[in-house]
C-alpha positions in Angstrom: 116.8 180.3 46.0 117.3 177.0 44.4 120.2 175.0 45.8 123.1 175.1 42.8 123.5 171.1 43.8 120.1 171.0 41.9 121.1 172.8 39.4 123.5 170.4 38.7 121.3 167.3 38.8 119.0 169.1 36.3 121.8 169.7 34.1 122.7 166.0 34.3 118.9 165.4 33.5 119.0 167.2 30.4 122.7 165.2 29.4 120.8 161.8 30.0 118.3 163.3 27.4 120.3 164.6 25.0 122.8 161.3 24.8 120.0 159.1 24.9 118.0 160.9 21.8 121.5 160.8 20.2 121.7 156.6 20.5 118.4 156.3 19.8 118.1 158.1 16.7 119.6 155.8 14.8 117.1 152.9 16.0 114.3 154.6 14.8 115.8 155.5 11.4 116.3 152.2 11.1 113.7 151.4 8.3 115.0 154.8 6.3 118.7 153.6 6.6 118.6 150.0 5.7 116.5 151.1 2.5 118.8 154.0 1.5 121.8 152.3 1.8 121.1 148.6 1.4 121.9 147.4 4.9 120.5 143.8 6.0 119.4 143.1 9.7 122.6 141.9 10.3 124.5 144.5 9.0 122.4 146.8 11.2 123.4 144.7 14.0 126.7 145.6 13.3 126.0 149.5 12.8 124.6 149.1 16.8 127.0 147.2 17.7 129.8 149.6 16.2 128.8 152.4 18.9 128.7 150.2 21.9 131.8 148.7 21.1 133.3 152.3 21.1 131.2 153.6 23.9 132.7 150.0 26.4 136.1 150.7 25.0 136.7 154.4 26.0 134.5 153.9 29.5 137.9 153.8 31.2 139.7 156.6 29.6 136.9 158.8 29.9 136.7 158.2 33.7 140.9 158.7 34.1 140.2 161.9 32.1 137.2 163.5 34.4 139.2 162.4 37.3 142.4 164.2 36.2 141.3 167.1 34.6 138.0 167.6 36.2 133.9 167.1 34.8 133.9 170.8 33.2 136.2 170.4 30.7 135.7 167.1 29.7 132.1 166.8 29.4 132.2 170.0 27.6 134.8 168.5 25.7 133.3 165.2 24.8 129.9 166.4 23.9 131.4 169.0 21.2 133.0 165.3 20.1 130.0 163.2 20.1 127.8 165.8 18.6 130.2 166.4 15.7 130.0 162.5 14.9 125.8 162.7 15.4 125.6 165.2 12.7 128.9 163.2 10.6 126.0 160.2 10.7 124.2 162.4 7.7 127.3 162.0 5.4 127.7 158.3 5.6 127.6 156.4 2.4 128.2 152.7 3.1 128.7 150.4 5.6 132.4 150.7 6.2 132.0 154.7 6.7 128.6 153.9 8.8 130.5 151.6 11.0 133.4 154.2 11.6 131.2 156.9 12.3 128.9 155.3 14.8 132.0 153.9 16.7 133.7 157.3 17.0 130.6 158.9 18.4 130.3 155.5 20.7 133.8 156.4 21.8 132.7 160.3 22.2 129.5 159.4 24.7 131.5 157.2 26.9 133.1 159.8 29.2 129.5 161.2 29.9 128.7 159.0 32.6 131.7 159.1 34.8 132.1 162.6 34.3 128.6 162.7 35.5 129.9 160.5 38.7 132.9 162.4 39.3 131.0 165.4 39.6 128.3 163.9 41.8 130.9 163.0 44.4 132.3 166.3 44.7 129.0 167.9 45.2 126.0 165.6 46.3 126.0 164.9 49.9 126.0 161.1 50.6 122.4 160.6 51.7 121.2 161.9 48.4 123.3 159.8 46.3 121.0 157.7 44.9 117.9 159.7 44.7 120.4 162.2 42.6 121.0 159.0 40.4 117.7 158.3 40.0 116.9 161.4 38.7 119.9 162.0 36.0 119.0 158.3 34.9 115.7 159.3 34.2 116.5 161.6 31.9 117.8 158.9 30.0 114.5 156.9 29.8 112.0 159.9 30.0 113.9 161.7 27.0 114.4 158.8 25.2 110.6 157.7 25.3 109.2 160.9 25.1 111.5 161.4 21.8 110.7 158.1 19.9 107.7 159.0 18.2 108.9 162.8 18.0 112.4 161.1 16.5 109.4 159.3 13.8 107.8 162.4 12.9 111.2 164.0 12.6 112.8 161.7 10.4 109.3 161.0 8.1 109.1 165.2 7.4 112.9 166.0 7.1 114.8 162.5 6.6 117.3 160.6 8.3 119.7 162.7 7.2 118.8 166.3 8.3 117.7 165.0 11.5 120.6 163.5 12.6 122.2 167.3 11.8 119.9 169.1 14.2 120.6 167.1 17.0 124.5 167.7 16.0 123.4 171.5 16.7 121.7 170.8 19.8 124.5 168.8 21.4 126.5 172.1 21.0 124.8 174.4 22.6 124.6 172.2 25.5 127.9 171.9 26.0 128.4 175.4 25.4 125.8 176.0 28.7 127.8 173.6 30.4 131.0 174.9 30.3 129.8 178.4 31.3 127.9 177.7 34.7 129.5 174.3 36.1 132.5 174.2 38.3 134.2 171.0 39.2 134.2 171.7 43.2 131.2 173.8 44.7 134.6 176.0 46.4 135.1 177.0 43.4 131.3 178.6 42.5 131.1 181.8 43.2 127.3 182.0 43.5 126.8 179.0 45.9 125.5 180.2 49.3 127.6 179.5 52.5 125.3 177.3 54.5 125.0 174.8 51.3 129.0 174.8 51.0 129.2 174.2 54.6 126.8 171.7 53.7 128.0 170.0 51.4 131.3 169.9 52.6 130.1 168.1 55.9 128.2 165.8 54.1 130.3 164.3 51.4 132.5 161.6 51.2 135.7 163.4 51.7 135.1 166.7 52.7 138.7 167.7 51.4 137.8 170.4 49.0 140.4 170.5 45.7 142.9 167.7 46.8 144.2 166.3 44.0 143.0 162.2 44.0 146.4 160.0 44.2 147.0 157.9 41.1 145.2 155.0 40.5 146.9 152.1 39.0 145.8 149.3 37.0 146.6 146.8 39.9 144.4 148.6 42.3 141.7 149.1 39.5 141.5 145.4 38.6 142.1 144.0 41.8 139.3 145.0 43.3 136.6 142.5 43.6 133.8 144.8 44.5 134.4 146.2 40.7 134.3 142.6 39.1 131.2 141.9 40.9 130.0 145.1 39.9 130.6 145.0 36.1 129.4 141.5 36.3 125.8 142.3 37.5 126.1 145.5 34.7 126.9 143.2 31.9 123.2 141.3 32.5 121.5 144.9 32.9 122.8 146.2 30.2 121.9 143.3 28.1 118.3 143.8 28.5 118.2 147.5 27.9 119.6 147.7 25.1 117.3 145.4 23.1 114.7 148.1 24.0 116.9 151.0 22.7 118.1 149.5 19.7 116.0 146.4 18.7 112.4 147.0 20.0 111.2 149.9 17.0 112.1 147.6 14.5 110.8 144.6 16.2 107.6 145.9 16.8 106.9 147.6 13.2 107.9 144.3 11.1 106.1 141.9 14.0 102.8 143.6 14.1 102.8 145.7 11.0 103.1 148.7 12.5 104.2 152.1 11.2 107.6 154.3 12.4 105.2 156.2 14.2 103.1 153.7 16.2 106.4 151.4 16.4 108.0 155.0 18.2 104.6 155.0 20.4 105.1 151.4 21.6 108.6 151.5 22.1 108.3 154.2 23.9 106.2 152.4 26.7 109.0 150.2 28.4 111.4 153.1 28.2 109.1 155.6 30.3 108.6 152.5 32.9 112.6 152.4 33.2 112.5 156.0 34.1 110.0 155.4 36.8 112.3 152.5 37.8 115.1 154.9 38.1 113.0 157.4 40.5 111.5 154.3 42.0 114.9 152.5 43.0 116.8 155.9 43.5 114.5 156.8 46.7 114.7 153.6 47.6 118.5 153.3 48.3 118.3 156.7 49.7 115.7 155.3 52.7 117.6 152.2 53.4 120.4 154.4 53.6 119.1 157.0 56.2 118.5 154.0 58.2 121.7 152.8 59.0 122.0 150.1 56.4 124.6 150.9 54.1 125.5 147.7 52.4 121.4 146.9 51.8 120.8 150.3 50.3 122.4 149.3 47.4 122.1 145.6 47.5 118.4 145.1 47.9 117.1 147.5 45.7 119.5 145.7 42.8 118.4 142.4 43.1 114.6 143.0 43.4 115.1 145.1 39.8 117.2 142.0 38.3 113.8 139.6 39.1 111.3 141.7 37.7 113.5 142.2 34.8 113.5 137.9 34.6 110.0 138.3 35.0 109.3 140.8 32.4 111.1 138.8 29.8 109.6 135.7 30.2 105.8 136.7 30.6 106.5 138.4 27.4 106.8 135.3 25.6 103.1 134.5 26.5 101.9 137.2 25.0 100.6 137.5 21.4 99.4 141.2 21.3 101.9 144.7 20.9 100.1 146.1 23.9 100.4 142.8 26.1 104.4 142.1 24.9 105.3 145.6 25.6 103.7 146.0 28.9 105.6 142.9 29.8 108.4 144.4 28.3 108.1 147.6 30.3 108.2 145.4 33.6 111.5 144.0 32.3 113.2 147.5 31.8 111.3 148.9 34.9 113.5 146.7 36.9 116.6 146.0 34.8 116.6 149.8 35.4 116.3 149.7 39.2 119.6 148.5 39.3 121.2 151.7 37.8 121.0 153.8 41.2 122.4 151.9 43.2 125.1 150.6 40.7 126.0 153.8 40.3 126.2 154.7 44.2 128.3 151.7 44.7 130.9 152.9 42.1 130.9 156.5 43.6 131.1 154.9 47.2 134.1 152.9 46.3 136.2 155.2 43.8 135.6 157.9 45.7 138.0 160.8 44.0 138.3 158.0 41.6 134.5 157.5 41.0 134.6 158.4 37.1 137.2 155.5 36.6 135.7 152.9 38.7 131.9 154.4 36.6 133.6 153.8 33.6 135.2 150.5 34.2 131.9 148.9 35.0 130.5 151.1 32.5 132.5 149.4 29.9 131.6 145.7 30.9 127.9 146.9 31.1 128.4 148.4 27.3 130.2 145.1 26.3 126.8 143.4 27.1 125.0 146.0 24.9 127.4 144.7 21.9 126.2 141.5 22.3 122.7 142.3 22.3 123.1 144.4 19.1 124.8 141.0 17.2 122.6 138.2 19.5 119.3 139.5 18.8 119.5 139.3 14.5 121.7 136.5 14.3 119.7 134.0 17.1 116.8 135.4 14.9 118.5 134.2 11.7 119.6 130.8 13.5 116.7 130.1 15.5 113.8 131.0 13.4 112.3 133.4 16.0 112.7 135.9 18.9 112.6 133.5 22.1 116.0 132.3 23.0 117.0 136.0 23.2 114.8 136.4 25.8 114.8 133.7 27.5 119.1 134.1 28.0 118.4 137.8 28.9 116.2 136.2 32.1 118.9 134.1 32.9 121.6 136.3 33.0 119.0 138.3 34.7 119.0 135.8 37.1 122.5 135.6 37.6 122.8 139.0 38.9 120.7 138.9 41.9 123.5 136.2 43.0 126.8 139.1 42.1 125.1 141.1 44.4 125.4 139.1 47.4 129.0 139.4 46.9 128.8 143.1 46.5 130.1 145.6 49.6 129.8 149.1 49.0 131.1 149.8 52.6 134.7 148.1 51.3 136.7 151.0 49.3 138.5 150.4 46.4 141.7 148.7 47.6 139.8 146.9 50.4 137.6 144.3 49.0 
């Protein structure tokens, strides 16, 4: 019989998926959107922006709420919420009620994650920490990319519009699934076997099954070096992604004349090599792990990803060809993705029972660099007459990562460092 811990990591799969189709959708509809309601580059800019605005803001909050009242109700909770405001997308009529819509479901998706951490520290042993976040990650990249030229086809034979409605639909029955089979402590699932309780128990963290955490305050939350460092080195990931989820489709078509389709095809590329960054990375900290090294687990496998992801960038300015800039493009993401595992291990190690409000913390500063990206990218366009110096201050912040890890210790908990 399958382990239930699995079970869990393949649901967490399938919610990368699902939130990642959700953000992306609007990317590729780009083209339909700006045409049926008169939207500029800019103003499109804004329309990204509006989300990950919403989605940095409510990180925090969404964390505080999995760690008070547990991952089953609130991610059952927040998908019902972020679904509603996918299909709400449909009914928008300008910019204003664009902008409002997209930031609500921003705000909706941003418990997902630390939910998703909260509940990994209750029932993934230690050693398995980042292979498990490797894996849920994935789903992110491997959903997304194998959904961009579906999303095309999806949006050319039923519009913008209706699309955006069935993925409300499909948001609800898996939170309905959700709420039915997880439990927030494996003590409290009825079906788990004893020796993968015992397990477990042995194995994690704390192996104090259904203490309530102490509260956390703001002092303790923000005083905590490890966490600046850590939202820090997210900020310059997350900058780099999200050029690839929100900028790249659009890029691509206008740049090399392409159609949705082919522009979904292409953009698709560097997303599957991020997933295979995740897996990559996420066995990686695992190994270096079982070997006694703690604090290099999550260190190394982080600051190889952040120079690849310099390197990606810049080769792609060489390169004069969509299957040449995107390959380049894909090394970039492969190892601005790398960092994910272990960046999520370190924020599970530290918070412990407060995992999903440390996640969400650097969560947000990682999301505050995707709000940039959404307004950087058209306006340096606009003010420098082409692409590069977007790329080339993504390398260097890039760059600048690799040196916030050295400061990083994920042996140090919370208050400690």
């Amino acid at each position: 019989m399958l382990p239930r811990r699995y079970l869990l990591v393949l649901a967490a799969f399938l919610l990368m998926v699902l939130l990642y189709v959700d953000r992306a959708c609007i990317s590729v509809a780009k083209g339909a959107v700006a045409k049926d309601l008169g939207f500029s580059d800019p103003a499109m800019g804004w329309v990204f922006a509006a989300f990950s605005l919403g989605y940095a803001l409510c990180q925090t909050p969404g964390g505080l709420l999995a760690d008070r009242f547990g991952p089953r109700r609130v991610l059952s909770a927040i998908v019902v919420f972020w679904s509603l405001f996918t299909g709400l997308t449909a009914a928008a009529w300008n910019l204003g009620s664009m902008l409002v819509t997209r930031f609500l479901f921003g705000c909706g998706e941003a418990g997902a994650l630390p939910s998703v951490a909260r509940a990994v520290y209750s029932w993934i042993p230690l050693k398995e920490r980042g292979f498990v976040q490797g894996v849920s990650f994935s789903g992110m990249r491997f959903g997304a990319a194998a959904t961009m030229p579906l999303l095309g086809w999806m949006i050319h034979a039923f519009g913008w519009r209706t699309s955006f409605v069935i993925l409300m639909v499909v948001g609800f029955v898996w939170a309905i699934g959700w709420f039915l089979w997880f439990r927030d402590d494996p003590t409290q699932q009825p079906r788990i076997q004893p020796a993968e309780l015992d397990y477990i128990l042995a194995h994690r963290q704390q192996a104090t099954a259904g203490a309530e955490p102490a509260p956390l305050s703001s002092g303790a939350l923000f005083g905590s070096r490890n966490l600046w460092l850590a939202m820090g080195q997210y900020f310059c990931s997350n900058f780099t992604f999200f050029f690839c989820l929100t900028w790249l489709p659009p890029y691509l078509k206008e740049k090399y004349t392409l159609d949705v389709v082919a522009a979904g095809f292409y953009a698709a590329i560097p997303l599957l090599a991020g997933g295979v960054g995740n897996l990559l990375a996420g066995g990686w900290v695992d190994r270096i792990y079982r070997r006694g090294h703690w604090t290099r687990s999550r260190r190394l496998p982080a600051m190889v990803g952040f120079g690849l992801a310099a390197c990606g960038l810049l080769l792609s300015r060489q390169m004069d060809s969509a299957g040449a800039e995107v390959a380049c493009l894909g090394l970039a993401i492969l190892g601005a993705d790398m960092t994910l595992p272990p960046s999520w291990s370190l924020c599970v190690d530290i918070g412990r029972t407060h995992a999903g409000a440390v996640s969400g913390t650097m969560n947000m500063a990682g999301n505050l660099g995707s709000f940039v990206t959404a307004l950087a990218f058209p306006y340096l366009l606009v003010w420098t007459g082409g692409p590069g110096a977007f790329f080339y201050a993504g390398a260097t912040l890039n760059l600048a990562a690799i040196g916030l890890w050295l400061g990083i210790r994920p042996d140090r908990k919370l208050e400690e460092y």
